[in-house]
C-alpha positions as CSV (number, residue, x, y, z in Angstrom):
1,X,-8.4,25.4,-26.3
2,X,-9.0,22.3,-28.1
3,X,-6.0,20.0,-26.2
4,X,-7.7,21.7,-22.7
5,X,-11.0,20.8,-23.4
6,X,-9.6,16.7,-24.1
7,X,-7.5,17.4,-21.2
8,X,-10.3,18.3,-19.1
9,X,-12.9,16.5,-20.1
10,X,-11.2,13.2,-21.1
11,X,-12.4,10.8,-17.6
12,X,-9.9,10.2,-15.1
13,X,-9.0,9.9,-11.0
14,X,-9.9,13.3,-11.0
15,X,-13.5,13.0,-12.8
16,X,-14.3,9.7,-11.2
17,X,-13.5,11.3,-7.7
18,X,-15.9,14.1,-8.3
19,X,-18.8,12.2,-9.2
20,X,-18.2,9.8,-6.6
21,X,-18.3,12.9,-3.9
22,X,-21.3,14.5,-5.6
23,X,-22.8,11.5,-5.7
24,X,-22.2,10.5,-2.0
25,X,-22.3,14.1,-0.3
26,X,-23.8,16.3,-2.4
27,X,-23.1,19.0,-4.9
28,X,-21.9,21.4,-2.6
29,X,-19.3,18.8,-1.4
30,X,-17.6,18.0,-4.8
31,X,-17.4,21.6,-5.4
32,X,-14.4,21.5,-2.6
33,X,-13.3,18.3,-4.0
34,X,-13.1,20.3,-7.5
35,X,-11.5,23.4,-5.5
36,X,-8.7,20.5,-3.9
37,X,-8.3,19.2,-8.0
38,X,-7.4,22.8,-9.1
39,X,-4.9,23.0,-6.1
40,X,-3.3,20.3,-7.3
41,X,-2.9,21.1,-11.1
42,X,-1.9,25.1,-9.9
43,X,1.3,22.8,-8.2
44,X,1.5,21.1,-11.7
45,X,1.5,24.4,-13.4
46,X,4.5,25.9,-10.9
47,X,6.4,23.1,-11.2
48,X,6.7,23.2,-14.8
49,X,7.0,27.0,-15.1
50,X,9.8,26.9,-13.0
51,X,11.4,23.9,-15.2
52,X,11.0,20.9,-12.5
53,X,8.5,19.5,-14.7
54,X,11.0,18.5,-17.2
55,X,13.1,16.9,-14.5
56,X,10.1,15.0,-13.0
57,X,9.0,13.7,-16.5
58,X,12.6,12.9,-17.3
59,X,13.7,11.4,-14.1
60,X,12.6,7.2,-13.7
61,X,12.8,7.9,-10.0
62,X,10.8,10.8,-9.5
63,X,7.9,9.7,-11.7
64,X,7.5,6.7,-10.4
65,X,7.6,8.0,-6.8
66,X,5.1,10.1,-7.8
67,X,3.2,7.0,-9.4
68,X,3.4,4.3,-7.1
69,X,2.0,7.3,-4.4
70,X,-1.4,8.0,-6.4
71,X,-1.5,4.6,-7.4
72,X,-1.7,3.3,-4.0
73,X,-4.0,6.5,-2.7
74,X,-6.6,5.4,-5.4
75,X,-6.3,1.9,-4.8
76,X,-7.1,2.9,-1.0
77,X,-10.5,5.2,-2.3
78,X,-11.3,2.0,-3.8
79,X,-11.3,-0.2,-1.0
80,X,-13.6,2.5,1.0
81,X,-15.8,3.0,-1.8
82,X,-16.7,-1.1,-1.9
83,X,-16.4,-1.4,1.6
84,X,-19.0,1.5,2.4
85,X,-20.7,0.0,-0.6
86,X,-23.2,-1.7,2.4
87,X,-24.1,2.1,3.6
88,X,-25.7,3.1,0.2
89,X,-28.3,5.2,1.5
90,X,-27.0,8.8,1.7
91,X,-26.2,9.9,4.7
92,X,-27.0,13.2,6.7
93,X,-25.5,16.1,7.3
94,X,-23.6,15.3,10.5
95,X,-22.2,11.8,8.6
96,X,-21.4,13.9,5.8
97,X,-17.4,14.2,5.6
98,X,-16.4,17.3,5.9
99,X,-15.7,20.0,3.3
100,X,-11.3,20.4,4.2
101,X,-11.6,16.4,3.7
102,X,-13.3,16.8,0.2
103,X,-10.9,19.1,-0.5
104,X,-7.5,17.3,0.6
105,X,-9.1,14.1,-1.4
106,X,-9.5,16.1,-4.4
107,X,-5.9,17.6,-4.1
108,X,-4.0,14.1,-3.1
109,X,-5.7,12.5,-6.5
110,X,-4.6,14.8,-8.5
111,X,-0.8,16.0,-6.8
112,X,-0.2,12.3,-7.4
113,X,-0.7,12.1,-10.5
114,X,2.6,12.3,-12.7
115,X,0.6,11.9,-16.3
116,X,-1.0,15.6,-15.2
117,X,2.7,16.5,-15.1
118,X,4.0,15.0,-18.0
119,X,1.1,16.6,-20.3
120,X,1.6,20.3,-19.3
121,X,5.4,19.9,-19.7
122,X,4.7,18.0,-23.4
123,X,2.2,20.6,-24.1
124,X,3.1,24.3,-22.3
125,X,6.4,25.3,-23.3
126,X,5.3,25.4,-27.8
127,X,3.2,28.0,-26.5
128,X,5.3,29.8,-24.5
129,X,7.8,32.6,-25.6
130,X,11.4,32.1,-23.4
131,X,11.5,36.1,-23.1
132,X,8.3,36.8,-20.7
133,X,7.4,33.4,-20.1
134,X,6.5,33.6,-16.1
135,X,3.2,35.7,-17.3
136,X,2.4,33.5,-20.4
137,X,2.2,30.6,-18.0
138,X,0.6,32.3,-15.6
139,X,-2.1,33.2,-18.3
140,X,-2.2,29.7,-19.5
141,X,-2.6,28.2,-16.0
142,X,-5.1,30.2,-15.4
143,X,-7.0,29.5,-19.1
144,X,-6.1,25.3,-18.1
145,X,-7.6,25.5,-14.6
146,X,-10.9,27.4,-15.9
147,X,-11.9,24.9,-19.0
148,X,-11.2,22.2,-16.3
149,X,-13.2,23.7,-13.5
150,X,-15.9,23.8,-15.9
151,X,-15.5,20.0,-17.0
152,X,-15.0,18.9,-13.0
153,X,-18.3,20.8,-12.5
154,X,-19.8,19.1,-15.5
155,X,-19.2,15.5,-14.0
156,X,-20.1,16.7,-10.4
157,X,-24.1,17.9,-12.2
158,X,-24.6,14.6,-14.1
159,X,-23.6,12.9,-10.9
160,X,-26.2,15.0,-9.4
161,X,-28.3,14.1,-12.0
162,X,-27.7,10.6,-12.3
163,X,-28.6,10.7,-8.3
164,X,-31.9,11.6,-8.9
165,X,-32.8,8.9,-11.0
166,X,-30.5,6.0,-9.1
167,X,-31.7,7.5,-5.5
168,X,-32.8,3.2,-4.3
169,X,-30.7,1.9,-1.8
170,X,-29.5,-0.9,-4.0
171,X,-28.8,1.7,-7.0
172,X,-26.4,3.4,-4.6
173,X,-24.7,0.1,-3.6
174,X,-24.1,-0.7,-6.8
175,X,-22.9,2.9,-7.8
176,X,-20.2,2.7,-5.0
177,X,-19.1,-0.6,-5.8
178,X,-18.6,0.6,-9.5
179,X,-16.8,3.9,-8.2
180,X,-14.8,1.6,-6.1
181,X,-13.1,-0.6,-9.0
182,X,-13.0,2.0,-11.4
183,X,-10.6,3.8,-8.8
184,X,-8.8,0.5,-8.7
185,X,-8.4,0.0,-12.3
186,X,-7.1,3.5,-12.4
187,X,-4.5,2.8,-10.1
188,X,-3.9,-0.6,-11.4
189,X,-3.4,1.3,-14.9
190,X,-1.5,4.1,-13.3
191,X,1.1,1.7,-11.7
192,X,1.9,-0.1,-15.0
193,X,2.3,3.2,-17.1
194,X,5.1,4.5,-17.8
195,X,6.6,8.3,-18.5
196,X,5.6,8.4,-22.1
């Protein structure tokens, strides 16, 4: 419970992409952005119950695929976010982006990202018995993508919060132009990791 709740909770794409949304459309948008996140780690979770986790965290080509991928999608969220910067006043409901495109944002961020990957295959399998291990990982997925809805919903509210408090045009500029380089330095930081 303990390693999902750091796993969760510890900030990353997937929190700063939630915030960002609730913070630019609304609540009710990052919720799909949260919904796109889980659809992405219930891939994660698949791919390492059926063992290609191991291969992806073991093979130089494959991660980094996956890495220079997300790396280059965040460094793109970045550019908008500065860019659009000069809009900071929220905009209405028929500006709002739509609720799929929440949700295919939240899924790309996290789909490409191979550290997700490399944690559930480091961390699943000790607590997984070989003899009727399909339903233990189906109960553990299920136990990860809970504590981690929770914590995506938890960034999306102070967001909310923090909205309410920073509602001024230029306190908006200056939220999207810090978005926009912390998804940067996230990619910049994604590209030069490595598999372990």
């Amino acid at each position: 419970f303990l390693s999902c709740v750091a796993f969760s909770f510890s900030p990353g794409a997937g929190a700063i992409a939630t915030m960002s949304r609730s913070i630019e459309d609304g609540i009710v948008q990052a919720r799909y952005n949260i919904i796109g996140l889980q659809l992405a780690l219930l891939v994660h979770l698949i791919i390492v119950s059926v063992g290609l986790g191991a291969f992806i965290a073991s093979s130089e080509i494959a991660f980094d695929s996956i890495k220079y991928i997300g790396g280059s999608y965040l460094i793109y969220l970045g550019v908008m976010k500065i860019k659009n910067s000069g809009n900071s006043v929220l905009r209405n409901a028929e500006m709002q982006s739509g609720k799929l495109k929440s949700l295919v944002d939240g899924f790309v961020v996290n789909i490409t990202n191979p550290k997700s990957i490399v944690f559930l295959v480091a961390f699943l399998p000790q607590f997984v018995d070989s003899s009727d291990s399909t339903y233990q990982y189906f109960k553990l997925g299920l136990f990860i993508i809970l504590v981690d809805c929770i914590a995506m919903l938890s960034y999306a509210s102070l967001a909310s919060v923090l909205l309410r408090h920073l509602s001024e045009p230029l306190h908006l500029k200056r939220l999207n132009l810090m978005f926009g380089a912390v998804f940067i330095i996230l990619a910049v930081m994604l590209l030069m990791s490595g598999r372990h």
